[in-house]
C-alpha positions in Angstrom: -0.1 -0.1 -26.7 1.6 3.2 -26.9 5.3 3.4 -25.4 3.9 5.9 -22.5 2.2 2.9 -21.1 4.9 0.6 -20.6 7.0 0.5 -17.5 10.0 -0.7 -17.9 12.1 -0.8 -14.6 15.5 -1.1 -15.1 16.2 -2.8 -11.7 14.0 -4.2 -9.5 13.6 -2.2 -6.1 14.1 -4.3 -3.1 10.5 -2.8 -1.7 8.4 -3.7 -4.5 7.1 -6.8 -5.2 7.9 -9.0 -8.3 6.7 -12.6 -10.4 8.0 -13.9 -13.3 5.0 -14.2 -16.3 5.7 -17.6 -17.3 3.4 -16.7 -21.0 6.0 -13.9 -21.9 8.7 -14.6 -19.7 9.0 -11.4 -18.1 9.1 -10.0 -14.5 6.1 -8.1 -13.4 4.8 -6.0 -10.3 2.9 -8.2 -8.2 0.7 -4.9 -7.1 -0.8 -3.8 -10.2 -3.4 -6.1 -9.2 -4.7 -4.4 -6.3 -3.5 -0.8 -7.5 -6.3 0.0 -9.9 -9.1 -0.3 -7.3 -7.8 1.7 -4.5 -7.9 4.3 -6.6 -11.5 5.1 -4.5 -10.2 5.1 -1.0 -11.0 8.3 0.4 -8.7 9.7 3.3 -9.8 8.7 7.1 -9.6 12.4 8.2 -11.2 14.5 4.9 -13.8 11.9 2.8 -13.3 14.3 0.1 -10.6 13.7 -0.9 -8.9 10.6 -2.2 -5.9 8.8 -0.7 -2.8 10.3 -2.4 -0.5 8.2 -5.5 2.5 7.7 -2.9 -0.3 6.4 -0.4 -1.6 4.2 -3.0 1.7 2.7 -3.8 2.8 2.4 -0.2 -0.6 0.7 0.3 -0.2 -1.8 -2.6 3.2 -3.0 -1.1 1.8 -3.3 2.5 -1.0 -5.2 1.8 1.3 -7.5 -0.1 3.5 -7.9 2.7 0.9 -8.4 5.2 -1.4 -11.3 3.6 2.5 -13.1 2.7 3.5 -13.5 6.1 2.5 -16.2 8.5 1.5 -13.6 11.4 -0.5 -11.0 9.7 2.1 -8.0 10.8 5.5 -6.7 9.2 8.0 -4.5 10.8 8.7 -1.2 8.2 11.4 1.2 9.0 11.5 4.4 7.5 14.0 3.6 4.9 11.9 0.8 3.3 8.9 3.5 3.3 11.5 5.9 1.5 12.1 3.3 -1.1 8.3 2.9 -1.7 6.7 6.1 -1.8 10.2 8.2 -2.8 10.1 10.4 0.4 12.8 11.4 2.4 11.0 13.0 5.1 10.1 10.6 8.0 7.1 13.0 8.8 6.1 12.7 5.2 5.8 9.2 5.7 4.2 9.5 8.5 1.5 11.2 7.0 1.8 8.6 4.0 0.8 6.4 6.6 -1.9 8.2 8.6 -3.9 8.1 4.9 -4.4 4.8 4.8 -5.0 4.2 8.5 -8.5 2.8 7.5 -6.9 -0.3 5.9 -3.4 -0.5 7.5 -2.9 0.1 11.3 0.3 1.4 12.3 1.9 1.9 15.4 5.5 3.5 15.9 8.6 2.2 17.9 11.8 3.5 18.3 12.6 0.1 20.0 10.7 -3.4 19.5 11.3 -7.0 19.9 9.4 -8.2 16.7 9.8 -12.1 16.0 12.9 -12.4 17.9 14.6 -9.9 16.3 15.4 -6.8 18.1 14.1 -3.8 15.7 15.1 0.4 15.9 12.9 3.7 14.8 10.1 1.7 12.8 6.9 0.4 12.4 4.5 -2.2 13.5 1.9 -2.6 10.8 -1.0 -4.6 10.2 -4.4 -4.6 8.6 -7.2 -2.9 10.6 -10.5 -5.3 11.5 -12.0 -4.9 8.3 -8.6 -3.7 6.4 -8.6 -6.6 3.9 -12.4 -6.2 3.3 -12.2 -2.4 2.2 -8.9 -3.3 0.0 -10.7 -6.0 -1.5 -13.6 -4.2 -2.6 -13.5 -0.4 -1.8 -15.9 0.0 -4.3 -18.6 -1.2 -1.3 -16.7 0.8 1.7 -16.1 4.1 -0.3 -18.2 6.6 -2.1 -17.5 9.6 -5.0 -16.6 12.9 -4.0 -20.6 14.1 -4.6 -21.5 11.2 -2.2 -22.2 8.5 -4.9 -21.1 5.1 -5.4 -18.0 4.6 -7.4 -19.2 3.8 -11.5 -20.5 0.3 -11.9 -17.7 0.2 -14.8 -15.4 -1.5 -11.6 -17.6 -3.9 -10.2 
């Protein structure tokens, strides 16, 4: 394996999601799992075109979130996006979000009582109907750019 290959993250980012590899003894991103097969999503608005990297990686992380707690919905503020996806434009993120609005369904408050707490300028998010389903295997929801299934290589 080259060096190119390797990430090697000197600290951990408090919006990412780690696990310690008990075989090598080393801490590793919980997401790379999922990452490599939403690679096919295609955006809600344009099917042409395919979700963007920052969309994928914001994606990756939500998902995560959502199946780990008890109710099936996190509360995001725009700083926790900003640590994901690297964008410091709130309206960035917005649109971060509005790409994956097939899997994750969003909904904006600039005041919310979520889980007792009392929460400012966020989000609401959770995963659409059949969000888990088209995460899971997008391969079956999603097709090429040329209107083709996605290569039988990923099944």
């Amino acid at each position: 394996m080259s060096k190119a290959a390797v990430l090697n993250f000197p600290e951990p980012k408090k919006g990412r999601l780690y696990y310690l590899d008990k075989k090598t003894n080393k801490q590793k991103r919980l997401s790379d799992n999922i990452f490599r097969d939403l690679q096919y999503i295609t955006r809600p608005n344009d099917r042409r075109r395919r979700i963007a990297l920052k969309a994928r990686n914001l994606l990756t992380n939500l998902i995560q979130m959502i199946l780990k707690n008890p109710n099936k919905e996190e509360f995001v503020d725009h700083t926790f996006l900003s640590q994901i996806t690297e964008v410091y434009s709130s309206k960035q993120n917005a649109r971060l979000l509005d790409q994956i609005s097939d899997i994750i369904e969003s909904t904006y408050h600039a005041y919310v009582k979520f889980q007792g707490k009392s929460r400012t300028y966020g989000y609401v998010i959770k995963l659409t109907e059949d969000g888990y389903e088209r995460a899971k295997n997008p391969i079956a929801f999603y097709s090429d750019l040329d209107g083709q299934k996605c290569p039988d290589i990923y099944r």
